[in-house]
C-alpha positions, 0 to 999 in steps of 0.5 A: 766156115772152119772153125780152126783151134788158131782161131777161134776154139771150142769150149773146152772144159764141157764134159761130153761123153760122145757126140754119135751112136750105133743108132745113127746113121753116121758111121763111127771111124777109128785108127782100127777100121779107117783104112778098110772103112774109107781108104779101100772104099769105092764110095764117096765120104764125108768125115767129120773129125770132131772133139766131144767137149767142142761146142761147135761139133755139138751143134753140128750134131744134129745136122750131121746125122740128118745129112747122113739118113739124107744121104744113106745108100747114096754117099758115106758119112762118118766122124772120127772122135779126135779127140781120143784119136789124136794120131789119125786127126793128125794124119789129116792135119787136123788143127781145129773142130770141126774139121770135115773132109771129103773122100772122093776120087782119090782117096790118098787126097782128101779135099777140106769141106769149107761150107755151111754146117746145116744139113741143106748145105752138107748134102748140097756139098756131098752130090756135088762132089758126087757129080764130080766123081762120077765125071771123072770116072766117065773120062777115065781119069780115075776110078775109085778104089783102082786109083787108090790102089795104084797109088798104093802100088807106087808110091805108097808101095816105095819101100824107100823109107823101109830099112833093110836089116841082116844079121850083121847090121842089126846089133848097131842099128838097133839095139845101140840106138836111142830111137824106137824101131818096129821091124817086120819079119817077113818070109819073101814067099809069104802072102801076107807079107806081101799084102802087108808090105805097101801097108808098112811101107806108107807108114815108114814114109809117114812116121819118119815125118811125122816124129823126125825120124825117132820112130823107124820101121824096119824088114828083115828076110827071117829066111836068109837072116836066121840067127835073128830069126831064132834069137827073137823066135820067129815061127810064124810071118809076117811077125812084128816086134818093137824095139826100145833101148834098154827093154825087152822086145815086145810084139805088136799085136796092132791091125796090119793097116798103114793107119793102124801101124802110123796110130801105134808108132805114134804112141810109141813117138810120144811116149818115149818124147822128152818132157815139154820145157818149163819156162819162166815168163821174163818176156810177153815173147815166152808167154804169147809164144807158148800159149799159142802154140799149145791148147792150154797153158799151165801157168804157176806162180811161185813164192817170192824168192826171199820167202822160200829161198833156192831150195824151196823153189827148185821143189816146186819147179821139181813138182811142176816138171814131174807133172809135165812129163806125166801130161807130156802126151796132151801137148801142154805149155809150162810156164811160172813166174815170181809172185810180184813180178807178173802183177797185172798177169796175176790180177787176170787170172785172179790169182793172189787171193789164194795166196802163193804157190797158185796155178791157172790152166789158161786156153789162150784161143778161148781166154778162158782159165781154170784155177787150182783149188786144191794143194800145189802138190803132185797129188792136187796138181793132178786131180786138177789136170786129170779133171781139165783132161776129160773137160770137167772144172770150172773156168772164168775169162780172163779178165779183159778179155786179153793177156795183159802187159807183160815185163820183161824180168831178168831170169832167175839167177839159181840163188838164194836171193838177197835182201835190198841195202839199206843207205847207211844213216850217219848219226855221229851229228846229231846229239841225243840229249839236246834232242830230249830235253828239246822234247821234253 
């Protein structure tokens, strides 16, 4: 049974620092050795794609290792901390932990392990799909890494997403554009440009999918297109650089694998992504959309508008966008509301006793949350995010267990807000002396 993040979730605050060691018989993988470990391996793997704070990856643990001596020699087995690797989880599509997968045949394929997590029932699952593998390559429908590499050859070598720049192309393409570009310099003679090529040609298939096209991957022939050549001094081939509006190139040093090249481009992706959106909760729709497409949701509640006035309250939407941005890579969902105008809300997070501006970091999947302590200032906001990002801080469930109603609420209008009318009295009827003496 998959443990998907849409679903059911892990624990998510736990501090734990990493679930295997080069003790184990469970090799470690990473963006660095991923492509040569298993991509160009000829033996059958099983990956587990883990978080180190997940409860579930921690019981999992020990079974794992035991699957892997079970199985040394015989079949591969190894896990990718996806947590610190985000982009090569989200090569494979990993929403949840644990994810394993299964390397067989062909290995641009990975098939989803959906078994039980005892030892008994991964290696069961592992000399089936051994037993399948072997078939296969006794039919000659396929052959390990040949099959890999033919694939490479076609489809992974279609240079078809690669954008072919010159001297005359490269000032408007590149250097006036808003988008992040990576352009290989390459030699045509060159033999390591020829084993890079399928390698970047995959990832430019990859990174123009995976960020919208904001991220291109680029050639150009640095012996027919020399002025470039000597502008960006080009010795040596293939020599990568980097381009991003309004800087100076940079090299990339990075492996020369499509995983290695996909991981940085990646980087480069959300680095440069604008900041999530800061919405204000006037509907159930803002907040349930928000919270469940996003790991945590950082809620704040925010003083009555007669208490602090427009200004006051822009300075606090200000701190909160600051932090947004600083924690944009985490893929977090911004969220504030009015004191008073979430009042159940408010209760279920408890929220209110602490008084106002307050924050809570919710993980809707969990319906657990975690409060800010400290002061709603760039630097106490920070140590409280910092803190929930490497899986410390204490955390309560929500209170029953479920998001309660929310109102629909106009948005705020921007203003300074106005204090109620009060009905006009009409005392020109009453007469105040009769009155006293009436007292008296």
């Amino acid at each position: 049974l998959l443990f998907v993040v849409g679903t059911v979730s892990c624990t998510l605050f736990l501090a734990v620092n990493g679930l295997y060691s080069a003790s184990d018989d469970v090799i470690e993988l990473t963006p660095t050795n991923f492509n040569r470990e298993v991509i160009q391996s000829e033996s059958l793997w099983l990956v587990e794609f883990y978080a180190p704070w997940c409860g579930h990856c921690q019981r999992l643990t020990p079974e794992w290792k035991k699957a892997a001596t079970a199985l040394k020699g015989v079949v591969k087995v190894g896990a990718v901390d996806a947590d610190k690797h985000q982009s090569l989880g989200g090569q494979y599509g990993v929403r949840g932990f644990p994810t394993i997968k299964i390397f067989g045949a062909n290995k641009n394929k990975a098939e989803d392990y959906q078994g039980g997590r005892t030892s008994d029932a991964i290696v069961e699952a592992a000399l089936s799909a051994l037993r399948s593998l072997v078939k296969e390559r006794l039919s000659g429908r396929s052959g390990g890494y040949s099959s890999g590499k033919q694939s490479r050859e076609s489809g992974g070598g279609d240079k078809k997403d690669v954008i072919e720049l010159t001297d005359d192309s490269f000032d408007k393409n590149v250097l006036n554009s808003d988008d992040v570009w990576m352009v290989e310099f390459y030699a045509p003679w060159c033999g390591h440009c020829k084993n890079l090529e399928p390698e970047w040609a995959a990832a430019a298939t990859e990174v123009k999918e995976q960020t919208k096209g904001k991220v291109k991957l680029a050639a150009v022939d640095a012996t027919v297109n020399q002025m470039l050549a000597g502008r960006y001094g080009i010795r040596g081939f293939p020599t990568i650089k980097i381009f991003q509006k309004g800087e100076d190139p940079v090299d990339y040093d990075g492996g020369r694998t499509r995983s290695d090249i996909i991981a940085r481009a990646l980087d480069l992706f959300s680095d440069n992504a604008p900041p999530p959106e800061l919405l204000e909760i006037i509907s159930e729709d803002v907040l349930k959309s928000t919270c469940d497409a996003h790991q945590l949701c950082i809620i704040s509640v925010l003083p009555h508008i007669l208490d602090t006035g427009a200004s006051g309250r822009n300075s606090y939407l200000d701190v909160m966008l600051k932090m947004a941005e600083k924690y944009k890579k985490k893929m977090w969902g911004w969220l504030w509301t009015e004191a008073g105008a979430q009042s159940d809300l408010e209760s279920s997070l408890g929220i209110g006793g602490f008084g106002y501006p307050a924050m809570a970091a919710v993980n809707a999947r969990k319906m657990k949350f975690a409060l800010l302590k400290g002061s709603f200032s760039e630097q106490g906001i920070n140590e409280f995010l910092r803190e929930l990002s490497v899986g410390r801080g204490s955390t309560a469930p929500v209170g029953g267990g479920a998001f309660p109603k929310i109102h629909s609420v106009e948005p705020w209008d921007g203003k300074d807000g106005e204090l109620p009318v009060e009905d006009d009295i009409d005392l020109s009827d009453v007469d105040l002396d009769d009155w006293d003496k009436d007292e008296l």
